[in-house]
N, C-alpha and C positions, 0 to 999 in steps of 0.2 A: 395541065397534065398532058401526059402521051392521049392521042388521041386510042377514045375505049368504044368499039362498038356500042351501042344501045345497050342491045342486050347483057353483053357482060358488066355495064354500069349497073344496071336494075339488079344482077345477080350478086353484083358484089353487094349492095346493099341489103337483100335480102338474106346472106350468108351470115351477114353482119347483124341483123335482128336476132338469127336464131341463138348468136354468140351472145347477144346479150342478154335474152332469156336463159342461156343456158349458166353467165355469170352467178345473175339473182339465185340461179336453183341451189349455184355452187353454193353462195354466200348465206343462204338460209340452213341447207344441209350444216357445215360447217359452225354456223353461229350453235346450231345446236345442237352438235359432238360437242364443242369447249367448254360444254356447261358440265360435262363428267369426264373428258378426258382433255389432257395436255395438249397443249397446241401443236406441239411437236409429231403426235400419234396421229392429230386429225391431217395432216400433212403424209402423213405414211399409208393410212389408210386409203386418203384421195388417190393417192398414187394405186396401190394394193387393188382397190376395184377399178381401175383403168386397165391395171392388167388383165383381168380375167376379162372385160370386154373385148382387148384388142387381139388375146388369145387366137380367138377363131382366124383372125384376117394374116398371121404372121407367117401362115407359107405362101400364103400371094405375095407378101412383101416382102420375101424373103430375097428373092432376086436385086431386090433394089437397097437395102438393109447391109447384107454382104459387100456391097463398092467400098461400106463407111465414105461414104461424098460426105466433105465439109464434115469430116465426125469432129476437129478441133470448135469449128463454129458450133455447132449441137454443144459441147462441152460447155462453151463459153455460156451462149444462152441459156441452158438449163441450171446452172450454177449461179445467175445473176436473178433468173425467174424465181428459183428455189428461194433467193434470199430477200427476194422482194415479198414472195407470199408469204416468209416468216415476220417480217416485220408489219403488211398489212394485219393478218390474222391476230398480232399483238396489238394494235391499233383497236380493233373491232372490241378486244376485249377490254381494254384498258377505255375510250374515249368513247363517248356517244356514239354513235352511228352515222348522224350529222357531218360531226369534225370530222368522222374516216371521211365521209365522202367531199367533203371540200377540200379536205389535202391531199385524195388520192388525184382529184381529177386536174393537179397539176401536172399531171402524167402526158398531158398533148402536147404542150408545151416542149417539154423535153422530146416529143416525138419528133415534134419539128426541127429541135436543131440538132436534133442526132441523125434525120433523116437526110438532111442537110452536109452534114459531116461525114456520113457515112455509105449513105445512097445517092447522092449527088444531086437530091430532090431541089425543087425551087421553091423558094418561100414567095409566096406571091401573096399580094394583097388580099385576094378573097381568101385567104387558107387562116393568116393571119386575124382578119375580121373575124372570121367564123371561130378560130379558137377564142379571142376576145369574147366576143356573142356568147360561147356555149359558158365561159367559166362566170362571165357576170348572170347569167339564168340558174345556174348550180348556185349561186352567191345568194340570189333570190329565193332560193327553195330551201336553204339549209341555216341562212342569216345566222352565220357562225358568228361565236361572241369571244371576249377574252377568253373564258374558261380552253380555248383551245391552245392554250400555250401551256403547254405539256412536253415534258420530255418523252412520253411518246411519240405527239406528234410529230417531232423530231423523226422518230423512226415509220413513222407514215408517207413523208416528207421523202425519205430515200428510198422506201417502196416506189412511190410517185416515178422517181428518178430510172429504178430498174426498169418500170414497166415501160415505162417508156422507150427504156434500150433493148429490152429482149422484145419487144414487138418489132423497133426497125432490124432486128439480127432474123427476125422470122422471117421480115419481108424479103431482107440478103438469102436467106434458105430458099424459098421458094421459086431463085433459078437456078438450082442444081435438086430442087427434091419436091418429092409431090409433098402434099399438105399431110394426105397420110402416113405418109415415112417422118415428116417433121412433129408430129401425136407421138406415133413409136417410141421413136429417141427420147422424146420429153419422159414419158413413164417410165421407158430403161434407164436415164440415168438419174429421173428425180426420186425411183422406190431404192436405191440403196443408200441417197440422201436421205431420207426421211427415215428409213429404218431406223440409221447411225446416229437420226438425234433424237428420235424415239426411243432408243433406248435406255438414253441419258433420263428419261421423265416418264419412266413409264404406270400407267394405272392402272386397275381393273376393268375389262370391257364386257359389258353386258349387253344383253339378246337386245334389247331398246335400242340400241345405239347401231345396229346394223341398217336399220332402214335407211337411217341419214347416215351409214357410209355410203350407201347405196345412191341415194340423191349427190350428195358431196362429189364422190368419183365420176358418177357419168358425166354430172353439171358440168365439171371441169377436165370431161375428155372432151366433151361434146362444145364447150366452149371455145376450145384451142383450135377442133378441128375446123368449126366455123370460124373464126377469126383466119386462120392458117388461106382458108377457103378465101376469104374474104380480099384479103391479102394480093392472093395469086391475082388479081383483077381491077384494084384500084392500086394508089396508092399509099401508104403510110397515111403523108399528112393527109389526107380526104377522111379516112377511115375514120380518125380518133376522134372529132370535133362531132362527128357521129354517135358515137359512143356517148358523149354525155348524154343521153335518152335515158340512158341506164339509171340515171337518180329519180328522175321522177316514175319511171316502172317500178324500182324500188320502194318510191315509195306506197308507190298502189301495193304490192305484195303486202307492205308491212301494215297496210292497212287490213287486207283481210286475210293474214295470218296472225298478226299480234294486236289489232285494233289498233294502231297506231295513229293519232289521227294527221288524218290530210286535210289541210286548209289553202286558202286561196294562193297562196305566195306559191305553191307546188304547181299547182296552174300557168299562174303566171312565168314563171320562171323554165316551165316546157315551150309557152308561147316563145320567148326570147329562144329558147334552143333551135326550136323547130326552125321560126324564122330567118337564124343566122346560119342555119346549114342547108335551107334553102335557097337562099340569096347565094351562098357562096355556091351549092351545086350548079345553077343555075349560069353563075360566071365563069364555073370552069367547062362544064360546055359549050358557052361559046367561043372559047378560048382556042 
């Protein structure tokens, strides 16, 4: 990779942890809006309370909002993101939890070669190894079986594929826009998405369900913006192979929120993570 200060390597890393607790928050909020309302609502709503946090911050951004820099790439990305979260959050409801997470996290993959295609990144051996590394450790922790062959997974599968392209389209944003302007534009263009399909499926929403809009929205403002953060300072392919940490924290949540149990292959399966995104950080610093 370009050569990165010390510091800003350790920062992007850290930026990159809060992103991932902030995923789980989203993904727990979320799992449990869809148990009383439509997927499509829990989608609007996430949006819905991104606004009212980012309210306050909108006339300091407002100098930088008004260029619209890149407002076609904003478009592009948020309409690929929008349909990548419709088809995950169909996943989560339809398939185990399990199979979401082993066919989401074919998501680096595709980081690579879209990063490749489109950022003009280099696939180098340790980038390579280490997504090998993180997907056989996720493989270990989740030891998907037949039952995953589902026509949803199908639509997990091309979530997979989005995320993978609106993350390299974020990392294209962030040389023409701070990370907070590229939050913005996600909630301006993804709440009158979600409205539009929210209305199509709409329920009764009751006082219960506000808390976890409340987790759901910020999880996934506060996700974006760390990742967005994250972004500005490593590269693409470094970042995602990262990211698979996120199954085995998940599974710790799911343990002491839903007793889910964690047994040894969850262990195992972080050792192999951890291990192959350290060998590989290790060989792009000295690169």
């Amino acid at each position: 990779m370009d050569k990165t200060s010390g510091r800003e390597f350790w920062l992007g890393l850290g930026w990159m942890a809060l992103s991932m607790s902030s995923f789980i928050a989203m993904s727990v909020g979320s799992r449990e809006l869809a148990q009383t309302l439509s997927i499509r609502q829990v989608l609007f709503f996430r949006a819905l309370v991104g606004l009212f946090v980012i309210a306050p911050f909108l006339p300091r951004l407002w100098p930088e909002l008004r260029q619209m820099r890149s407002l076609k790439l904003h478009l592009l990305r948020n309409f690929v993101h929008f349909t990548a979260q419709y088809f995950w959050t169909i996943g989560v409801v339809l398939l185990p939890l399990a199979s979401v997470f082993a066919l989401e996290f074919t998501a680096p993959i595709w980081v690579a070669f879209f990063a490749w295609g489109i950022l003009g990144e280099k696939l180098t051996r340790a980038r390579i190894l280490a997504n090998i590394g993180g997907f056989i450790g996720v493989l270990v922790i989740v030891r998907p079986g037949f039952e995953v062959i589902d026509p949803a997974a199908g639509l997990v599968l091309l979530a997979a594929v989005g995320y993978g392209l609106s993350l390299v389209l974020v990392k294209r944003l962030t040389r023409d826009c701070s990370p907070a302007a590229i939050v913005v534009w996600m909630i301006l263009i993804q709440l009158p998405l979600g409205l539009a399909a929210a209305l199509t499926d709409w329920r009764p929403v009751h006082m219960t369900d506000i808390p976890w809009m409340l987790v759901a929205g910020a999880g996934a403002l506060s996700a974006h913006f760390c990742m967005a953060q994250a972004l500005q300072r490593l590269e693409a392919s470094i970042i995602m192979p990262v990211d698979f940490l996120r199954v085995p924290l998940a599974a710790i949540a799911g343990y002491l929120l839903y007793h889910e149990r964690v047994d040894l292959f969850v262990f195992l399966g972080a050792a192999i993570i951890l291990g192959s995104n350290f060998q590989a950080m290790r060989a792009e610093r000295r690169a």
